[in-house]
C-alpha positions in Angstrom: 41.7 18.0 -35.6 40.2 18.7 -38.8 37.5 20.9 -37.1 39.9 22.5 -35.3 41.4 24.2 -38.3 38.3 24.6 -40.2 37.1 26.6 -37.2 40.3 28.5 -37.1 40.8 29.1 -41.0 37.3 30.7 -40.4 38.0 32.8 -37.5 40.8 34.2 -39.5 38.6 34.6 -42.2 35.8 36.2 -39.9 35.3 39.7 -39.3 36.2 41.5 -36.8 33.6 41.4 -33.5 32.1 38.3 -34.6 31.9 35.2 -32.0 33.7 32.5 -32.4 31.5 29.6 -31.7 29.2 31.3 -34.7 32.2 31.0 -36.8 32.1 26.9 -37.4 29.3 26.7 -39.1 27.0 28.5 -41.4 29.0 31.9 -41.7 28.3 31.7 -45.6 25.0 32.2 -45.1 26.1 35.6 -42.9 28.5 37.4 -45.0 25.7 39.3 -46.9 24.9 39.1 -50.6 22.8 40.8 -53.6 22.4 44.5 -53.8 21.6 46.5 -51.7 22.7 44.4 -48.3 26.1 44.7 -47.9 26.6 48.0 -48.1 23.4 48.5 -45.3 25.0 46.6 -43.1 23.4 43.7 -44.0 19.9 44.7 -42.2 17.7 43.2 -44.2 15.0 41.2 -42.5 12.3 43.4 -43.0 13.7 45.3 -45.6 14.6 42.6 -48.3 11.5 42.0 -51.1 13.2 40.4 -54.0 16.0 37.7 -55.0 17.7 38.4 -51.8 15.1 37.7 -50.2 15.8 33.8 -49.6 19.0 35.3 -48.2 17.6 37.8 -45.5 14.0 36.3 -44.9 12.4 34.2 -47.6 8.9 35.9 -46.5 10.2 38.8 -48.6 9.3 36.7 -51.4 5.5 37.0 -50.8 5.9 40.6 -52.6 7.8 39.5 -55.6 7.0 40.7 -58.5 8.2 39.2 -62.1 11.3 36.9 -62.5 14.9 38.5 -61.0 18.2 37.2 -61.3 21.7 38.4 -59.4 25.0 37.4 -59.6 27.5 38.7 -56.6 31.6 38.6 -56.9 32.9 39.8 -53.4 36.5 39.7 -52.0 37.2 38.6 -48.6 39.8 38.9 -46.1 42.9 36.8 -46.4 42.5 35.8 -50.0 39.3 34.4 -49.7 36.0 34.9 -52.1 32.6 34.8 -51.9 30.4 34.3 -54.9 26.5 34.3 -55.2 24.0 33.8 -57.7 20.2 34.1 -57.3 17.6 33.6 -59.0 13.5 34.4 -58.4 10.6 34.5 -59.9 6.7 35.2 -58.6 3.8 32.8 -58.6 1.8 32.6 -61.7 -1.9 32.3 -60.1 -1.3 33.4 -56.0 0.6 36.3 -54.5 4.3 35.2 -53.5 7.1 33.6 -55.2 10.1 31.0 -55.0 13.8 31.2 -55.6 17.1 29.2 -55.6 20.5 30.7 -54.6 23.8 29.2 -54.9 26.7 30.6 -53.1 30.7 29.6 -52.5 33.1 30.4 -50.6 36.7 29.7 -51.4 40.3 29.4 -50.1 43.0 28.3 -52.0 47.0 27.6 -51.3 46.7 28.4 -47.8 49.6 26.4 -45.8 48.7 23.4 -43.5 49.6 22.5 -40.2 49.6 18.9 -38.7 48.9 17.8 -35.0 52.0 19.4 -33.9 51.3 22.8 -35.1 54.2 22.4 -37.7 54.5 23.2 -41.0 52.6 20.5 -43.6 51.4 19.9 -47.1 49.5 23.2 -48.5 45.5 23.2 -48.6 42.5 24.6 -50.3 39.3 25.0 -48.4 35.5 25.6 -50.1 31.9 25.6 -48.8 29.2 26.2 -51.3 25.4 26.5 -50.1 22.5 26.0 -51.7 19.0 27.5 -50.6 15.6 26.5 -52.4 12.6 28.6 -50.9 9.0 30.2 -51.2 7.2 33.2 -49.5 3.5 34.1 -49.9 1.3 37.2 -49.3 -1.9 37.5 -47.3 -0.9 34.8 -44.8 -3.5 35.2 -41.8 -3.7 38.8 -42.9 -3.4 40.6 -45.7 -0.5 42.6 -45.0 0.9 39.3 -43.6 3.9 37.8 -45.9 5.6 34.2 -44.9 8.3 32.3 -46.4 10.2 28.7 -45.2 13.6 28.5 -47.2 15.7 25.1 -47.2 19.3 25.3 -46.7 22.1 22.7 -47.5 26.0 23.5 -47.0 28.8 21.3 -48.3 32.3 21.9 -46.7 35.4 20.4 -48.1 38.7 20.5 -46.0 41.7 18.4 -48.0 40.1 14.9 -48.3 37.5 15.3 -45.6 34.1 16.7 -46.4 30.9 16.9 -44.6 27.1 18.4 -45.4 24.7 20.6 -43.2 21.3 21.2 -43.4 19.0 23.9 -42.2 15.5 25.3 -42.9 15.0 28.9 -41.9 11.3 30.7 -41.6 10.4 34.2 -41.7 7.8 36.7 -41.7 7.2 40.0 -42.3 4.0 42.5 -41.2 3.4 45.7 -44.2 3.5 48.0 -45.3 1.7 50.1 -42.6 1.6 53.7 -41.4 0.9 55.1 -44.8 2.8 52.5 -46.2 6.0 53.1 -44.8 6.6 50.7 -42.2 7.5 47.1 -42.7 8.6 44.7 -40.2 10.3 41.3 -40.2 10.9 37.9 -38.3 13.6 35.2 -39.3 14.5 32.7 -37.5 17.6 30.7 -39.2 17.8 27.1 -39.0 14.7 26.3 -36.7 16.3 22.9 -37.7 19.0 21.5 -38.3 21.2 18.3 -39.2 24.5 17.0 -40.5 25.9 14.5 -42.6 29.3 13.1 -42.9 32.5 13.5 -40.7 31.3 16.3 -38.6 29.8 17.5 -35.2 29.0 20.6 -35.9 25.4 22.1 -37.1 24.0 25.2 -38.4 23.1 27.1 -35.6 20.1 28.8 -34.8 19.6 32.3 -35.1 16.9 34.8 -34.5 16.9 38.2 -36.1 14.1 41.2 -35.9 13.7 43.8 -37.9 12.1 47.1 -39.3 11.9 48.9 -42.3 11.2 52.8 -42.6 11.0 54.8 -45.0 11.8 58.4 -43.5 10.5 60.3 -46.6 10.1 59.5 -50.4 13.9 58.8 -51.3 15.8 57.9 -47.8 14.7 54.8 -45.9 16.0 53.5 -42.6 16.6 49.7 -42.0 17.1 48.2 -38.6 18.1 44.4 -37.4 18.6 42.8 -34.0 19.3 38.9 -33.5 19.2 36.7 -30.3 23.1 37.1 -30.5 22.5 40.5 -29.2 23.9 42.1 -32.2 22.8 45.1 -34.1 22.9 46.5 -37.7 21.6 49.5 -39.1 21.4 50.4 -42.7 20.7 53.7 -45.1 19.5 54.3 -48.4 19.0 57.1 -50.2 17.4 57.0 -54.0 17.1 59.5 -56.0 15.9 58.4 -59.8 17.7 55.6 -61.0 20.9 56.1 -58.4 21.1 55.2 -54.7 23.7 55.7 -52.3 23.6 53.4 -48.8 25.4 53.2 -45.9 25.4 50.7 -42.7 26.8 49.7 -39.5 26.9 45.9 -38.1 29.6 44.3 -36.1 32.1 43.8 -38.3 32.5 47.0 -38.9 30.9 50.3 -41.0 29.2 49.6 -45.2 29.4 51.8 -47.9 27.5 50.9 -51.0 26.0 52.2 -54.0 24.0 51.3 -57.2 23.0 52.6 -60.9 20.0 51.4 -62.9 20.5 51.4 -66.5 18.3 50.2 -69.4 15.7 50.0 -67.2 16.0 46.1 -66.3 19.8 45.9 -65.3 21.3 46.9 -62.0 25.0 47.6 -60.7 25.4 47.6 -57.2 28.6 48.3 -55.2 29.9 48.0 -51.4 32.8 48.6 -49.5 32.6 46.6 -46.0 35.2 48.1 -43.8 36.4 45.9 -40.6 38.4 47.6 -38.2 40.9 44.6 -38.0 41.2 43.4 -41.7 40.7 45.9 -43.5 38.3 46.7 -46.3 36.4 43.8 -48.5 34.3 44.9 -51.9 31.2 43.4 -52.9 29.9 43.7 -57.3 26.8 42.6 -57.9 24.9 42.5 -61.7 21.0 42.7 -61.3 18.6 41.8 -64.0 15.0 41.9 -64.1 12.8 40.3 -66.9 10.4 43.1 -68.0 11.1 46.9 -66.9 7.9 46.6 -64.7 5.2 44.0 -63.2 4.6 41.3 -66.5 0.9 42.4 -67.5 -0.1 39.2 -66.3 0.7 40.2 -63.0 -1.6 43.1 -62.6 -4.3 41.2 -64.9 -4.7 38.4 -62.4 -4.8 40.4 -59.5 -7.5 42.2 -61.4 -8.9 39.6 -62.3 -9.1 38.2 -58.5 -11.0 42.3 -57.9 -13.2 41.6 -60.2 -13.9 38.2 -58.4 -14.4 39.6 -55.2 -16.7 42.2 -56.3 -19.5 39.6 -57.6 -18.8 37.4 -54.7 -19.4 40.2 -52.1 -22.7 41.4 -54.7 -23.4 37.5 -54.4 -23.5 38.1 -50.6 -20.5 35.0 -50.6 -18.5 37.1 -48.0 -16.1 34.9 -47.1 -14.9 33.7 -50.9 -15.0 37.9 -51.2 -12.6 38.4 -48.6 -10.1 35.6 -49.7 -10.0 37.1 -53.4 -9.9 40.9 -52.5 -7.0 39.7 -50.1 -5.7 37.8 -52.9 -5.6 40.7 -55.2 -3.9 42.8 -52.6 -1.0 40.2 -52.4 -0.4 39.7 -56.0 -0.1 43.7 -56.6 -1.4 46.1 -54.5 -1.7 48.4 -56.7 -4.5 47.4 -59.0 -6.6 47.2 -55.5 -5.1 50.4 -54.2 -5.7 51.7 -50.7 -9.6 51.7 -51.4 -9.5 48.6 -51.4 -7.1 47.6 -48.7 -9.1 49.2 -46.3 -12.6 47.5 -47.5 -11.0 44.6 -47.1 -9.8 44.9 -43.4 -13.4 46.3 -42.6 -14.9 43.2 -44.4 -12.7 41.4 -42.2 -13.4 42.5 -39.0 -16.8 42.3 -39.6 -16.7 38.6 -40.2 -14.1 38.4 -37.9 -17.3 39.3 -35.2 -19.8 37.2 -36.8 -16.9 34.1 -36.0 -16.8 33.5 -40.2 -13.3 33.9 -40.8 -13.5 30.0 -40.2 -15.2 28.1 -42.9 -17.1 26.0 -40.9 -19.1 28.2 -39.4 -20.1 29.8 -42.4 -24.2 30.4 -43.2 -25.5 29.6 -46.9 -28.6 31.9 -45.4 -27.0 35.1 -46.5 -26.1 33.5 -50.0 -30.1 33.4 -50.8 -32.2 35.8 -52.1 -34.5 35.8 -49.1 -35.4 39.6 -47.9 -33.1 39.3 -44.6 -30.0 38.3 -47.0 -30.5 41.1 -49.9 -30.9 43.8 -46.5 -27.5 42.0 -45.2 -25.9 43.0 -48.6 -27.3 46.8 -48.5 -26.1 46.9 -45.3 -22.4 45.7 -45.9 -21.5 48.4 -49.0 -22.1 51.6 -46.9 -20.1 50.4 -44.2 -17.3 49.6 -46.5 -17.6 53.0 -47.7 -17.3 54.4 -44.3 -21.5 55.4 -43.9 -22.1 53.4 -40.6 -25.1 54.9 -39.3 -26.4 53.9 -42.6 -25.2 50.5 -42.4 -26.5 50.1 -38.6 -29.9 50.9 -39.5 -29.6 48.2 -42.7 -28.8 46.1 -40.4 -31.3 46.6 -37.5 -33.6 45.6 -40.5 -32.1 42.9 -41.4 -32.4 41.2 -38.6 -35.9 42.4 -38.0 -36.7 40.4 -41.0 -34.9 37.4 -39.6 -35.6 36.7 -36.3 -34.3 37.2 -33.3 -32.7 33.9 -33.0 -31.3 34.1 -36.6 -27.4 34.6 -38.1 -28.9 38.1 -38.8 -29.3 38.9 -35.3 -25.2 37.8 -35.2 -24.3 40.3 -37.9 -26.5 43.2 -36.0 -24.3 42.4 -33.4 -21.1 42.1 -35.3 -21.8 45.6 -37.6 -22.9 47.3 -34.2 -19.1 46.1 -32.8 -17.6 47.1 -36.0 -18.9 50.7 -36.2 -18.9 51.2 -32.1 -22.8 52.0 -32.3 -25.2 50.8 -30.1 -28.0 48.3 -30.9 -31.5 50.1 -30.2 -33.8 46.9 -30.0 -37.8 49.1 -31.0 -35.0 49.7 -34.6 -35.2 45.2 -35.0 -38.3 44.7 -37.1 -38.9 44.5 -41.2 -38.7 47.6 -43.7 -42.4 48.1 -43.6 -42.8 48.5 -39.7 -39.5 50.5 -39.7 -40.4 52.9 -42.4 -44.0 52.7 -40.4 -42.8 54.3 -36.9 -40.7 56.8 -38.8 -43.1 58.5 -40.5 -45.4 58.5 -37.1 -42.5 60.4 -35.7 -42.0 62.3 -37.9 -45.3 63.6 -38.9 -45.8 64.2 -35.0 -42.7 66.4 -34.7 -44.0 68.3 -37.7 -47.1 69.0 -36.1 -45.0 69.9 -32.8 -42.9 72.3 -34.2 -39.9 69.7 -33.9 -38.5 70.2 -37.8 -35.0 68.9 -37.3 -36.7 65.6 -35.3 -38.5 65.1 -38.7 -36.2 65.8 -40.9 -34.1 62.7 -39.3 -36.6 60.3 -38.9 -37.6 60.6 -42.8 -34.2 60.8 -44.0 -33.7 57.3 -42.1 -36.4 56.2 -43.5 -34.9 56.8 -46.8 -32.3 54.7 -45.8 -35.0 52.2 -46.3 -37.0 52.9 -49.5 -35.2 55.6 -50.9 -37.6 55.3 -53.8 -40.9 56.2 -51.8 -42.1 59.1 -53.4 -44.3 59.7 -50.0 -41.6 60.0 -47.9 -39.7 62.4 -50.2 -43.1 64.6 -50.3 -43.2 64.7 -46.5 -39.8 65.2 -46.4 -40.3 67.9 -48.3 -42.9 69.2 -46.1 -40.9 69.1 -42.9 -38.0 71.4 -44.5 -40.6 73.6 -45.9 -42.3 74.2 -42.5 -38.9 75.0 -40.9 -38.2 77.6 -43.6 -36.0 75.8 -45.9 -37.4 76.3 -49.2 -34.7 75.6 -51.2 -34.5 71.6 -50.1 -37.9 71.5 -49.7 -38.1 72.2 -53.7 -35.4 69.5 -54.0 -37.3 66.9 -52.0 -40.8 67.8 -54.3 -39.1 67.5 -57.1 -37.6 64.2 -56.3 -41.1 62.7 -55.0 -42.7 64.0 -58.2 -40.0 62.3 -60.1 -41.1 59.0 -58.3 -45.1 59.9 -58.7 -45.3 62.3 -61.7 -48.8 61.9 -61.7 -49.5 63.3 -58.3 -51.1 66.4 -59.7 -52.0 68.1 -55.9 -48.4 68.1 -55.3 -47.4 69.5 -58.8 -50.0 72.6 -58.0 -48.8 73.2 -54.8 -45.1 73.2 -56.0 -46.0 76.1 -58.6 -47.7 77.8 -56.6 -46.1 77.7 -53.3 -42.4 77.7 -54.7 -42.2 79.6 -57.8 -38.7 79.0 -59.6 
């Protein structure tokens, strides 16, 4: 009997369009709470990123940045309130953070009923939950944010009482297409138990999400759960004032909120059921430091700077991990240079099957010729020069061996640019640089300028300090008529060989500047 008029104190309680059987347990964790939520309908699984996030989707806490604390007084329907306080802070030396939220609903002086449905001794009626989770950034990937929350809800009803428990997990995939997409996955109490005189249990709940922002100030927020519902929220900043709106099935949001002093945050929303009428939401934000704490940035930079002498130490894998790491703890310092470096480093290793430890090579770590040609391959293909890279790498494994891991990363940088492997291109430098200049003193000879010009310029790729190659680079652009990079190319292999005095007189002579 007892459940029976929990279960109908909260039906009354409930908003309008919201099932029953979801009623009995775990609506506390439903009503909405911090800022911006409530008055965006509550869509928040890929749009929440900071102390609501244990509320929406803990993985929102993998982009936290600097400690946050909010405190929430809302007014219900039929006398009831709902009060929340949050707090969150980041991770000191990974990207992600962890939070705590307390939150309590309360009834008081509501008249009982006994067995009979007659009138009885008056009641008061509170649940309070308490949350404890984490979220982290660069999970699998680097856009990749999860987070696992722990949930416990105490119900008292007269002299009975009774405890559930829950653990929710989330994720969330962005921001993508230029940054402005984000999307989320929560699953609410994958499990579940109870404790004390009860049957019920917090029940499961699925809820997907997406996040877009439309253009600079107005984003769009979207959520759909297994329970088929939907809700769709607005917000629109402009400086340091925003004004939302929402739909969800208990009927249409209105919110609002003010930044002032440049830490503290006032946020208002007017939830408007159909049935009961209209329920307000205040919510006090405060954020310790106006921006990211310095040590924020400087440990992300200081995980940059890691990454760039692991990838010069040729340690790819350790480079990955800390650039990703950077990434996570603020973007920013990496920017999107870096971001995309890091998802071509990626997919390269990703094709040379390195992503797992194990089957990591210490051969690329030495300072063996193979390994150094590996390294001078990787940086122009991170800058976006591929056919560079692919010839780096044809040499590479040249130098190897056919059998070796640097045949594996021809193949994987071939894969990663979509260029073909030509197998006369696997040799060392020397024989490279070799055929090259046969070719290209051949075309010369045949009139075939533009053939020469290539073949030398790869070759370049090569030694970019062989003074011979610049002079008959030079030659091949003067034959075709091209004087004026012809006198570049001289004037480069005379940098190289200053003491080459038939070149000098020819230069004087032949191309008087």
């Amino acid at each position: 009997m007892r459940i029976r008029v929990l279960a109908g104190l909260l039906v009354l309680l409930a908003p309008a369009g919201a099932r029953a059987q979801s009623m009995a347990a775990g609506q506390i964790f439903e009503i909405g709470a911090g800022g911006r939520g409530p008055g965006m309908g509550s869509a928040g699984t890929a749009l929440a990123r900071d102390v609501s996030s244990l509320y929406y989707n803990p993985a929102g806490m993998g982009l936290l940045s600097g400690r946050q604390v909010s405190l929430m007084q809302a007014n219900l329907y039929g006398g009831a309130s709902l009060d929340y306080l949050g707090y969150a802070q980041n991770f000191s030396k990974r990207a992600g953070g962890w939070g705590l939220q307390l939150v309590k609903l309360s009834v008081a002086g509501k008249d009982g009923r006994d067995a009979t449905n007659k009138p009885g001794a008056g009641f008061n009626y509170a649940e309070t939950g308490i949350s404890y989770g984490m979220g982290w950034r660069g999970v699998g990937l680097p856009d990749m944010s999860a987070g696992l929350a722990f949930n416990m809800l105490s119900r008292s009803l007269g002299n009975s009482s009774d405890r559930l428990i829950g653990i929710d997990v989330g994720a969330q995939y962005g921001p993508m297409a230029d940054d402005k997409l984000t999307l989320g996955l929560a699953a609410r109490n994958a499990f579940s138990m109870s404790q004390g005189d009860t049957s019920d249990k917090l029940p499961m709940a699925l809820r997907m999400g997406a996040a877009y922002q439309i253009f600079g100030p107005l984003t769009l927020a979207l959520d759909v759960s297994s329970a088929k519902e939907l809700r769709i929220g607005t917000e629109y900043a402009f400086g340091s004032v925003a004004l939302r709106a929402g739909y969800a099935p208990e009927g249409m949001s209105f919110g609002g909120g003010l930044l002032f002093r440049k830490s503290f945050s006032l946020d208002m929303a007017v939830v408007n059921s159909p049935t009961f009428g209209m329920s307000q939401r205040v919510t006090l934000g405060y954020r310790f430091g106006t921006r990211k704490p310095a040590k924020t940035s400087a440990l992300a930079e200081e995980y940059l700077n890691n990454g760039k002498a692991e990838l010069a130490a040729r340690d790819y894998l350790k480079a990955l991990s800390s650039i990703e790491t950077s990434l996570g703890i603020d973007p920013a310092v990496g920017g999107r240079e870096w971001k995309r470096k890091a998802k071509l480093l990626r997919e390269l290793l990703k094709g040379m099957d390195m992503l797992d430890p194990s089957n990591e090579s210490d051969e690329f770590k030495t300072d063996a010729a193979p390994a150094l040609l590996t390294l001078r391959s990787v940086m122009p293909y991170l800058e976006g020069r591929n056919s560079e890279a692919v010839i780096l790498a044809h040499v590479a494994a040249g130098s190897g061996g056919s059998g070796s891991v640097f045949m594996r990363f021809l193949q994987a940088m071939a894969k990663a640019t979509g260029q073909s492997i030509v197998r006369d291109d696997i040799v060392p430098p020397e024989t490279f640089m070799q055929w090259r200049h046969v070719h290209a003193v051949q075309s010369i000879l045949g009139g075939h300028y533009d053939v020469a010009e290539r073949m030398l310029r790869e070759s370049l790729i090569i030694s970019p300090e062989d003074s011979l190659t610049w002079t008959r680079l030079g030659s091949a652009y003067f034959a075709s008529g091209n004087k004026t990079k012809a006198l570049e190319a001289y004037r480069k292999a005379l940098e190289l060989e200053p003491t080459n005095a038939k070149l000098r007189t020819f230069v004087e002579t032949a191309l008087p500047h």
